[in-house]
N, C-alpha and C positions, 0 to 999 in steps of 0.2 A: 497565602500572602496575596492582596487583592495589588492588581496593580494603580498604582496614580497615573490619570492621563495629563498632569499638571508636572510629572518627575521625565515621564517615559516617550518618546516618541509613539508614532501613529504604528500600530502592525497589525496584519490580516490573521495572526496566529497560528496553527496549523490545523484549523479546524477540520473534520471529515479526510482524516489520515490524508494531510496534504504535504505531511512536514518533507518528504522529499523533493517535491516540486519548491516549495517556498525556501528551505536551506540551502538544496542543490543549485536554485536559480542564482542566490546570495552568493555560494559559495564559487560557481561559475564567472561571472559578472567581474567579482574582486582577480581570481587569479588571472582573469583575460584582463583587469586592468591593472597588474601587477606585471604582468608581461612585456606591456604595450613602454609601464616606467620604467621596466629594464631596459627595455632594447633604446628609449629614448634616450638616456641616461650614457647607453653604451653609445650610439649613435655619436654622440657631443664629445664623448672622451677621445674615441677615436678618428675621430673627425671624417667619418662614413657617413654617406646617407643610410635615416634608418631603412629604409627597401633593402638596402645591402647586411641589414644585422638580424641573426636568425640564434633563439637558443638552440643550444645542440649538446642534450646529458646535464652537464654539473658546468658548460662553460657557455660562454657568446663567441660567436663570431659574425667578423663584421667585416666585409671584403673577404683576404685571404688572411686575418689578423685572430687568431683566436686566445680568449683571453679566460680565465676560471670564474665563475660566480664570485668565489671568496678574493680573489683579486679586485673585480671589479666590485663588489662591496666595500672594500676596503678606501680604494678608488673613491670611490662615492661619499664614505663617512670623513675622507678630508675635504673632500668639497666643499660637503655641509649638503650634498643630497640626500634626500629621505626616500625609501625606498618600503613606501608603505602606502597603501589605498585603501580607501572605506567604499562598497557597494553595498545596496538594499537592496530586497525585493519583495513584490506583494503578489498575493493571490489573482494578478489580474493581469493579460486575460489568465481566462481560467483553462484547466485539464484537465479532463475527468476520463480512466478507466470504464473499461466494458468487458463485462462477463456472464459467462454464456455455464448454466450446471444440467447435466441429464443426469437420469436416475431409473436403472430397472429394479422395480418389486417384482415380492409376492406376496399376499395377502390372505392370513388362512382362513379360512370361511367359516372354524367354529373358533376358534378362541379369540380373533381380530388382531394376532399379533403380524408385525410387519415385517420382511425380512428385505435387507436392500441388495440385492443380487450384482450390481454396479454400480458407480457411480464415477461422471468421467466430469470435469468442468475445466472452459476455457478461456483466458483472459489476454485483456487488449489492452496492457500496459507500458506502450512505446518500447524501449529499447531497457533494455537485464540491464540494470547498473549493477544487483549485486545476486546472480539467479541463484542460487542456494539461500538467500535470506527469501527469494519471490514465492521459491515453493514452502519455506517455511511459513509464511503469512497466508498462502492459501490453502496448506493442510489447515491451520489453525481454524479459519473465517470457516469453513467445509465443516469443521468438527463443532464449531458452535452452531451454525445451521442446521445440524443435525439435531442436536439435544433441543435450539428451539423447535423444532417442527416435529420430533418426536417424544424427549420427555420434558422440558423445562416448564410447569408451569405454577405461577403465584396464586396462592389462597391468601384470600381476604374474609374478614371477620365483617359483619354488619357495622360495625363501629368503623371500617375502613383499613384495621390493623392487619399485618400479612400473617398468617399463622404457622409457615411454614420456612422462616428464615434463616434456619441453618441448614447445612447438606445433608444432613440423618433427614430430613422431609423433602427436602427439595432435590429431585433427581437433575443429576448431569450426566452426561455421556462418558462412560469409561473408552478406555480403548478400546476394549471387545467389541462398542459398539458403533463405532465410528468406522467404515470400510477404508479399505485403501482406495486413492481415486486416481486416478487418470489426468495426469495434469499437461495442459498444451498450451503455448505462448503464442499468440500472433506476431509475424514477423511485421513489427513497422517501427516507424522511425517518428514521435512528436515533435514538432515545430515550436510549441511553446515551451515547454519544459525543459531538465539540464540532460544536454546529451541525449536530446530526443527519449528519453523515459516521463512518464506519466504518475500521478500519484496512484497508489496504487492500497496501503494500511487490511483494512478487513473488506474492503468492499467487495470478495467473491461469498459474504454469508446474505447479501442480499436475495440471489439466484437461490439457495438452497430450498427454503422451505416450500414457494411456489412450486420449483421442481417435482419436492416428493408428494404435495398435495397431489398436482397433474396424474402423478405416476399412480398412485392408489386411486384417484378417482378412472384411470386410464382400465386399473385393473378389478374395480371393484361394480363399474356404472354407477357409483355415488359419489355425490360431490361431499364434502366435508369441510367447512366454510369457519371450524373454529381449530385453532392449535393449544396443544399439544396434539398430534393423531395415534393418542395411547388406545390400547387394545381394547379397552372398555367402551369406547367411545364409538369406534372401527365395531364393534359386538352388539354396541345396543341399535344403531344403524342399520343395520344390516339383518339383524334380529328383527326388524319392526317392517323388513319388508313382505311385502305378500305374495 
């Protein structure tokens, strides 16, 4: 479905795994001004200054007067107050994550196959909104960083056609092949973002492939300057030196 910019509002999308920073911002923005029309709403009923009206659980109070949500809802729908807000948010300013992968090889000097003995990688994603989804998304970014920089790669035909477009040709990383890694959060707190967290999607497969290139070229004195770094490649390299 394309969208109309003649049907739709203006939106920054969530491009480059940003949708927690731009939904979180949205979804922050409304409840803090959803709060602000309760307590105002309470304020007036009760005839407290709003300074003196704090939610507290499932009620309000206001002085020493406490009253239920559902009471004061009620309250409100004979008034004829509406106890509803609309907030946006856009990609701007912007947040961006930082992430840091290391990687020990070895490298066997007749067959060129690679073996990754560690692998620890760090990220600087403000504050865990949800830390078992955080390390889910960086095993995953880690495990595609791996198959690109060790087996994924596309055959193309003279004519431009891939010739290798199903999984029976195209290698991916099984389990077996993918290490377990070492995962570290930086403790900090972002300014822009909801609740000081930062977008965060796949952006730790950036770090990988750099990483294991460094680390074979660390262990081999050669550089290897094209990816896949499959055994053959690692073999005819290394093979060709004197």
């Amino acid at each position: 479905i394309n969208g109309d910019t003649d049907q739709t509002p203006y939106d920054t999308g969530t491009f480059a795994s940003t949708g927690r920073v731009v939904a979180g911002q949205a979804v922050e923005k409304t409840a803090l001004a959803l709060r602000d029309n309760i307590l105002d709403y309470a304020s007036r009923y009760t005839g407290c200054d709003v300074s003196q009206c704090r939610l507290h659980d499932d009620s309000i109070i206001c002085a020493n007067r406490k009253i239920s949500l559902a009471d004061l809802h009620a309250a409100g729908t004979r008034d004829g107050h509406r106890f509803d807000v609309i907030r946006k948010a856009y990609l701007s300013p912007r947040t961006v994550g930082f992430n840091v992968q290391g990687v020990r090889v070895a490298v066997h000097r007749v067959t060129g196959e690679i073996m990754t003995l560690q692998s620890v990688h760090a990220a600087d994603i403000g504050r865990l909104i949800n830390p078992m989804q955080c390390r889910g998304q960086l095993d995953g970014a880690i495990a595609m960083g791996f198959g690109w920089a060790l087996y994924e790669k596309m055959v193309y035909d003279e004519n431009g056609a891939m010739v290798n477009p199903a999984l029976r040709d195209y290698r991916i990383p099984a389990f077996a092949d993918v290490p377990r890694s070492e995962l570290y959060f930086a403790d900090t707190y972002d300014k822009v973002g909801p609740l000081g967290a930062k977008a965060q999607g796949e952006c730790a497969i950036n770090a990988v492939a750099p990483a294991i290139a460094n680390a074979v070229a660390n262990a081999t004195g050669v550089r290897f300057p094209d990816l896949p770094l499959t055994p053959d490649r690692i073999f005819d390299k290394l093979g060709s030196r004197p």
